[in-house]
C-alpha positions, 0 to 999 in steps of 0.5 A: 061214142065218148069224147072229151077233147082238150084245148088251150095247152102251150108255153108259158113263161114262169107266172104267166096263165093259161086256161085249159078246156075240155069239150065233151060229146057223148057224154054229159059233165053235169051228170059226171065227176070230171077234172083234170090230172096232169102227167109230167115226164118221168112221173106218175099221173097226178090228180089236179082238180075235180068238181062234182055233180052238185059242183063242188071243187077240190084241188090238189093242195099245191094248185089251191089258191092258183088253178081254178075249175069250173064247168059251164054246163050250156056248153058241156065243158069243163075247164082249169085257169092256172094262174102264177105258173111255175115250171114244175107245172109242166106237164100233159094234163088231162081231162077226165069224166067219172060216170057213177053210174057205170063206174067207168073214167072216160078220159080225153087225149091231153094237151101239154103245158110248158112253163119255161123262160 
């Protein structure tokens, strides 16, 4: 049984930080793509940022320079620090696990993200 299950969601005011973490069972990051899309209300889900098997990173270019992936695979995790929040980065994000070998996304719950004075 896969879970991928995300932590650190909340409000913010505009330019604060949050960090957000996914912790999987059943699966293992260091042999999956995973990252974080994110779905704001009214909107389609949108990518965020992916770090690869070989642990390169790509974001989406309105996050460079302010969201950061990483994964720490001791702890099976993945996370995303955003920094310089605005309130158009409200939104439920979302981890996912891309298994190559299985072509298949597993995908966790979500956590909200709020950023308002």
């Amino acid at each position: 049984q896969v879970q991928l299950v995300e932590s650190g969601g909340g409000l913010v005011q505009p330019g604060g930080s949050l960090r957000l973490s996914c912790a999987a069972s059943g699966i293992r990051f260091s042999t999956s793509v995973a990252g974080w899309y994110r779905q704001a209300p009214g909107k389609q889900r949108e990518l965020v940022a992916t770090i690869t098997i070989g642990g390169n990173t790509n974001y989406v270019n309105s996050m460079k320079g302010r969201f950061t992936i990483s994964r720490d695979n001791a702890k099976n995790t993945v996370s995303l620090q955003m920094d310089s929040l605005k309130p158009e980065d409200t939104a439920v994000y979302y981890c996912y696990a891309y298994r190559p070998d299985l072509s298949f996304t597993y995908w966790g719950q979500g956590t909200q993200v709020t950023v308002s004075s």
